[in-house]
C-alpha positions as CSV (number, residue, x, y, z in Angstrom):
1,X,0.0,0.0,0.0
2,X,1.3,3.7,-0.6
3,X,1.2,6.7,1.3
4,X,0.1,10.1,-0.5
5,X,3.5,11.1,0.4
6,X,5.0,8.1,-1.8
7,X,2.9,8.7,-4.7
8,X,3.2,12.4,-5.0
9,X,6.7,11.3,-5.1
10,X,6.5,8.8,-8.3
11,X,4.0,11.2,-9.5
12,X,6.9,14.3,-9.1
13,X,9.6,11.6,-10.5
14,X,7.3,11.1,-13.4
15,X,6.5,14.3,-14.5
16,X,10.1,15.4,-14.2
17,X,11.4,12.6,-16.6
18,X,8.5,12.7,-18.7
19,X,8.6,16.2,-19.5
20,X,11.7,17.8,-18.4
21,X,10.3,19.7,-15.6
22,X,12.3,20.8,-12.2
23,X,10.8,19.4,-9.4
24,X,10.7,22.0,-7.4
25,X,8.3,23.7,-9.6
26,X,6.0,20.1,-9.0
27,X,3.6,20.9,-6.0
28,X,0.5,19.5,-4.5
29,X,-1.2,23.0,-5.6
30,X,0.3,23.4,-9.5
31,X,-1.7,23.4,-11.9
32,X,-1.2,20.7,-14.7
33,X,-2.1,22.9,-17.4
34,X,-1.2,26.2,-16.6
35,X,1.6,26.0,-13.9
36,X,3.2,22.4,-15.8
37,X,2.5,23.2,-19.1
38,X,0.9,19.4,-19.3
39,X,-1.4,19.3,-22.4
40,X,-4.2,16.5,-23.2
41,X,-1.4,14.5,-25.0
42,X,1.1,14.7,-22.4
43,X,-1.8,13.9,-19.6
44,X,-2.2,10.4,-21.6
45,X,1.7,9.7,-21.3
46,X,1.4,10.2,-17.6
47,X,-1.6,8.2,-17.5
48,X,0.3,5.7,-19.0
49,X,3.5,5.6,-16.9
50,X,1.4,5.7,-13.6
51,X,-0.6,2.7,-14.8
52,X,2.8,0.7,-15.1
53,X,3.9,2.0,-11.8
54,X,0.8,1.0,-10.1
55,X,-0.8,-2.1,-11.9
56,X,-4.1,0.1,-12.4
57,X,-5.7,1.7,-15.0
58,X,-6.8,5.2,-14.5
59,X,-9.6,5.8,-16.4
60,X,-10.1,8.9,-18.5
61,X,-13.5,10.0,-16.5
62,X,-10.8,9.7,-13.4
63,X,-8.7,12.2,-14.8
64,X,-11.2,14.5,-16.3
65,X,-11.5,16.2,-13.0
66,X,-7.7,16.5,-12.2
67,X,-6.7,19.8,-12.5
68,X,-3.7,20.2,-10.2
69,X,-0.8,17.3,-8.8
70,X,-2.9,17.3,-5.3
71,X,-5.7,16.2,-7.7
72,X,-3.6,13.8,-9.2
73,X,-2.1,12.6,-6.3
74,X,-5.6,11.7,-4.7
75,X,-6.8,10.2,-7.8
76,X,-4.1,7.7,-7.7
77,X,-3.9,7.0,-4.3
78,X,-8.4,6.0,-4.6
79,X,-7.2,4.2,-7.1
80,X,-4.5,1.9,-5.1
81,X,-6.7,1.8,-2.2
82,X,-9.5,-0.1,-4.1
């Protein structure tokens, strides 16, 4: 089982690798679109990469609500719990 704390980690990892981001600029309250610069086909790269992390699928109706990494972060972590 992960903590929040664990997965905003793999999340922050991710995001950095993925797209070349500093991870100081990854925070629970940035914005994936505005702040990160994350477009629709960067969101499904990440969606990707956390599925191999984690085993599950996050589903597009799961993400359609994520607008910032705490989002993101919770989503994921609902999603490990279950």
């Amino acid at each position: 089982m992960q903590t929040k704390d664990e997965i905003l980690e793999q999340v922050r990892t991710s995001l950095a690798e993925l797209f070349e981001l500093d991870p100081a600029r990854i925070t629970l309250a940035a914005r994936l679109n505005e702040d990160l610069e994350i477009d629709s086909i960067d969101a499904v790269d990440l969606m990707d990469r956390l599925r191999r992390q984690t085993g599950k699928k996050i589903s597009a109706d799961d993400f359609r609500s994520v607008r910032t990494v705490g989002d993101l972060v919770e989503a994921v972590y609902k999603l490990v719990q279950a």
